[in-house]
Structure formats: structure tokens, C-alpha cells
Backbone bond lengths (Angstrom), bond angles and torsions (degrees), N, CA, C in turn:
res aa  C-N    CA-C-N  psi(-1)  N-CA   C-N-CA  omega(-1)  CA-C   N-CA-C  phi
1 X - - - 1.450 - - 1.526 108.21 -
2 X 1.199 128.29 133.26 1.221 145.19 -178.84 1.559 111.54 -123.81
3 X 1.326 108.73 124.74 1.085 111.99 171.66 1.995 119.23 -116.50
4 X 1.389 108.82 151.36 2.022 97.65 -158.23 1.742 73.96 -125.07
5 X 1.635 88.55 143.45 1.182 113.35 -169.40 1.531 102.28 -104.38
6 X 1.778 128.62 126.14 1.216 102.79 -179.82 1.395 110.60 -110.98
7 X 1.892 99.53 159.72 1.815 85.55 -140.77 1.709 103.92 -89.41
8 X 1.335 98.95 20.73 1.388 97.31 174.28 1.321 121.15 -67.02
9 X 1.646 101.46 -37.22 1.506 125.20 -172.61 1.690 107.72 -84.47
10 X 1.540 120.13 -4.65 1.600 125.08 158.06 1.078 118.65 -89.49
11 X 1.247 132.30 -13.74 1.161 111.98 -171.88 1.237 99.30 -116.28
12 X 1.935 116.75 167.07 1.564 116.82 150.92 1.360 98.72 -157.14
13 X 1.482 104.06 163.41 1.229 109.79 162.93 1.637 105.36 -125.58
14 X 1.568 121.48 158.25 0.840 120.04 -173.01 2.164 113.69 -102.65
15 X 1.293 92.81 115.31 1.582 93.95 169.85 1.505 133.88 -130.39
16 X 1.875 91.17 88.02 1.579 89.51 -166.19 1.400 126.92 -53.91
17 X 1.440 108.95 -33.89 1.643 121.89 178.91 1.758 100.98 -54.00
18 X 1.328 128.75 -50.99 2.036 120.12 175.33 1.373 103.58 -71.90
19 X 1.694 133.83 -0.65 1.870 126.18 159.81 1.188 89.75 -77.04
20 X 1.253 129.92 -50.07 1.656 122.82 -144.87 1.757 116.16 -71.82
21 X 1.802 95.16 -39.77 1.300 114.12 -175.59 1.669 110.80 -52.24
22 X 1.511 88.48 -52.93 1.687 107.73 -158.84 1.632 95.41 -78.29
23 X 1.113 113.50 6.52 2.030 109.85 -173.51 1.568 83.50 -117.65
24 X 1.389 133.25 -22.95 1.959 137.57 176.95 1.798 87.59 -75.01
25 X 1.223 110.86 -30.46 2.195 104.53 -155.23 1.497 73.97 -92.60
26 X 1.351 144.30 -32.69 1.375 103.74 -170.59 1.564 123.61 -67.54
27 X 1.296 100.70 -33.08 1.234 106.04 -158.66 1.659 112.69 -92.85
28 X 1.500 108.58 -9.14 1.770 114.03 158.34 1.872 112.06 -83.56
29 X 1.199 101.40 -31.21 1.282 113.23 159.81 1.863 117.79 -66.94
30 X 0.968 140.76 -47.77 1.195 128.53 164.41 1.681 127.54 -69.53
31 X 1.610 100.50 -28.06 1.808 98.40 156.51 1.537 118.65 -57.08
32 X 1.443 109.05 -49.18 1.475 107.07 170.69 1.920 123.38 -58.08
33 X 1.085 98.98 -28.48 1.745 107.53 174.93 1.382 101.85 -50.37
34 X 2.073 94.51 -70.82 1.678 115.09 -158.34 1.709 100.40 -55.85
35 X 1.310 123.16 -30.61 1.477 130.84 171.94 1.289 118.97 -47.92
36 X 1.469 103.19 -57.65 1.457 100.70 -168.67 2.062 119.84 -83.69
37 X 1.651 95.59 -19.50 0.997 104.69 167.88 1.484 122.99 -64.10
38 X 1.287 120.60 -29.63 1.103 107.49 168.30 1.623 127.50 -92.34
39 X 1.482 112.30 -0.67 1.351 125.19 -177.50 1.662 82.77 -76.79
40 X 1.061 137.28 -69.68 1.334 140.03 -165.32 1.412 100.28 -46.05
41 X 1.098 110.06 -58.37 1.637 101.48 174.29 1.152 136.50 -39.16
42 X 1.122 100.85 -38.73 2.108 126.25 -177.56 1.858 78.79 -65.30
43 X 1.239 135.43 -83.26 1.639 148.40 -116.51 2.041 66.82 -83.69
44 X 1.095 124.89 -66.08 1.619 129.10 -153.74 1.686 99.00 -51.30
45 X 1.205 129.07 -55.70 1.508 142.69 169.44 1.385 106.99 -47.60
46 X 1.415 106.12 -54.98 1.812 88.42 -163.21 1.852 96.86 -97.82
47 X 1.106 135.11 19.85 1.668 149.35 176.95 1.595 94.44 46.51
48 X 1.425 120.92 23.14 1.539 127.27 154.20 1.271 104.11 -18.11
49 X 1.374 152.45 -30.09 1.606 140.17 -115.53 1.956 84.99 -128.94
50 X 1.595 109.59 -21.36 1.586 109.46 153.80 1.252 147.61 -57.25
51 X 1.630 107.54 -27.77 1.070 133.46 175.18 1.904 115.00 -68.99
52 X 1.405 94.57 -24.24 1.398 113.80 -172.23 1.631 121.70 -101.02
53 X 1.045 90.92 5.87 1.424 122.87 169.05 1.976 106.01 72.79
54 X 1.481 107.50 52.17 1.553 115.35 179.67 1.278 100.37 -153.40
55 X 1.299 97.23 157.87 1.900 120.96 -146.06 1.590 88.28 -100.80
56 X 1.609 137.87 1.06 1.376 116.19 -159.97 1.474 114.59 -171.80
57 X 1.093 146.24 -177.09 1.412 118.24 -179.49 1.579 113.35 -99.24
58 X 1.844 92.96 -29.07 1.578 93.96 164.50 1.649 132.25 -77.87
59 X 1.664 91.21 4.71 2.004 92.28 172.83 1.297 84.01 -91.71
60 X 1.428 151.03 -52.55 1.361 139.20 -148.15 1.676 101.61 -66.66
61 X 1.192 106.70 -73.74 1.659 109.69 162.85 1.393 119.54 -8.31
62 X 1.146 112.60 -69.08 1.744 124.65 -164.93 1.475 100.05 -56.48
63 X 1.566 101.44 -54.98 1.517 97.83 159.19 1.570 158.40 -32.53
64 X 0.986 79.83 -34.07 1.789 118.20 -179.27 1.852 92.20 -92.21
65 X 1.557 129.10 -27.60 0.953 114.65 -175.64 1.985 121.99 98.51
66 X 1.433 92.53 1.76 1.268 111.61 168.78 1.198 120.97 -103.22
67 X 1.575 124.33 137.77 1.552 124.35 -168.69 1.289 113.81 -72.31
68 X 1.384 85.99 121.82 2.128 88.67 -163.97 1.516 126.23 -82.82
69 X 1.381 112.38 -7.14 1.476 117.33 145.46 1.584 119.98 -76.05
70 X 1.472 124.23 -5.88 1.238 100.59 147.86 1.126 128.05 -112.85
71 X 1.467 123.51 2.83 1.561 124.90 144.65 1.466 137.81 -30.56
72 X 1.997 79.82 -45.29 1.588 96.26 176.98 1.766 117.90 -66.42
73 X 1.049 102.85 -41.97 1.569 125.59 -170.15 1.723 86.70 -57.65
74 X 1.678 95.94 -63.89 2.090 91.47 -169.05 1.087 103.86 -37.45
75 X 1.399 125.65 -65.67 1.404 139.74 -138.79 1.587 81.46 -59.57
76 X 1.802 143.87 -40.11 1.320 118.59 -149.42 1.494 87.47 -98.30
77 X 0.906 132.93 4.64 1.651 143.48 -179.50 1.715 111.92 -76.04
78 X 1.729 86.72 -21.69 1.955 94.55 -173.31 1.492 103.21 -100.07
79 X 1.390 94.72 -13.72 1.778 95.63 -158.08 1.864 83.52 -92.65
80 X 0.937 129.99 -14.54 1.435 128.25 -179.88 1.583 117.54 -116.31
81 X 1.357 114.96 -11.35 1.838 106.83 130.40 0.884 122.42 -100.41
82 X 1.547 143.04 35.89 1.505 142.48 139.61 1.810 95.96 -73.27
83 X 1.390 115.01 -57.37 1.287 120.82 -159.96 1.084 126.41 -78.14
84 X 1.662 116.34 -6.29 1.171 128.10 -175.79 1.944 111.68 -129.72
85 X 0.762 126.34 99.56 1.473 126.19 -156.32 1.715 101.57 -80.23
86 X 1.485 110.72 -24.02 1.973 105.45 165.53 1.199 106.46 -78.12
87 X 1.112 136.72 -29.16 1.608 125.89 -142.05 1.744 96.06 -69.18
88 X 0.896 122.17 -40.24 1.826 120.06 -156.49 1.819 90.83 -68.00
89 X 1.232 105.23 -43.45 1.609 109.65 -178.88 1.562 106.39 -51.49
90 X 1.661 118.56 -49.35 1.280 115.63 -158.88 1.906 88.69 -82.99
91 X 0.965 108.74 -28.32 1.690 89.77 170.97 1.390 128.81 -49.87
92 X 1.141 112.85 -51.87 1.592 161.76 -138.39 1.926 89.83 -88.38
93 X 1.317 114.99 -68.24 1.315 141.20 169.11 2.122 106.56 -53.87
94 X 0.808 92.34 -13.43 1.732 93.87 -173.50 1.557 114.17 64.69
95 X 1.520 111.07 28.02 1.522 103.73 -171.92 1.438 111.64 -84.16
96 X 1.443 110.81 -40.50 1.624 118.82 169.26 2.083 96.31 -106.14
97 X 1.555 107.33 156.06 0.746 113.82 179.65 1.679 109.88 -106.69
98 X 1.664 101.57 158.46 1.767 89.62 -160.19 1.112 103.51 -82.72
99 X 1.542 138.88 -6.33 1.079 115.76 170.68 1.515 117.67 -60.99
């Protein structure tokens, strides 16, 4: 039995400055999430997304050019940090993950 080693998985180099960046992008990246999740929330609560001539928050979204199954998801992302006053922390903290 032979086993082939691929050499992607031998080698590395080390680049703390692309850990640091991509650990800086999470967390401007999750302000923009926690942001929009609750903007969706506002339009999902008050059915704002009628006015705009769409039946839902994920038809308004799609519209806008945003994927409207995950509009939908944000929008319940706002309705459950309105209701939960830790949760944004345990996001925020990496204790639960946002998916």
C-alpha cells in the first residue's frame, strides 16, 4: 500500500499579516451582517417591502439584487437580536457561529 502525499498539504509558509487581516474582515464583515439584519427586520415588521411593489422581504431583496433567501434568514437574525440582548455578544465573541 502506498500512500502520495499532496504537496500542498507539506508545505507552508507562514503569513501572520493574511491571519490578522482575515480575523480584521471578520469582524467589519459581521457589523455589516448584524446591520443589515436588522434593516431587514425594520422593512419585514413594518411589510415596508409592499410599498415597493413586493409580496415579501425576500422578493424586495432579490430586487435590490440581494439573495433573498438570505435576506430572509437576516431579517430572522434581527428578530432574534431584538429578543435576545446576549446573542449579538455571543456572535461577536465567536461563541456561537453565525451560520
Amino acid at each position: 500500500m502506498s500512500i502520495r502525499v499532496d504537496q500542498r498539504t507539506a508545505h507552508f509558509e507562514r503569513d501572520d499579516e493574511a491571519l490578522q487581516e482575515a480575523r480584521d474582515g471578520r469582524a467589519a464583515w459581521l457589523d455589516q451582517q448584524l446591520e443589515l439584519a436588522l434593516l431587514f427586520r425594520r422593512i419585514d415588521a413594518k411589510a415596508a417591502f409592499v410599498s415597493a411593489g413586493c409580496s415579501s422581504i425576500a422578493s424586495f431583496a432579490s430586487h435590490l439584487g440581494y439573495d433573498g433567501r438570505l435576506a430572509r434568514e437576516l431579517a430572522q437574525l434581527g428578530y432574534a437580536l431584538e429578543a435576545e440582548a446576549g446573542f449579538e455578544q455571543l456572535l461577536r465573541g465567536n461563541e456561537i457561529g453565525f451560520a
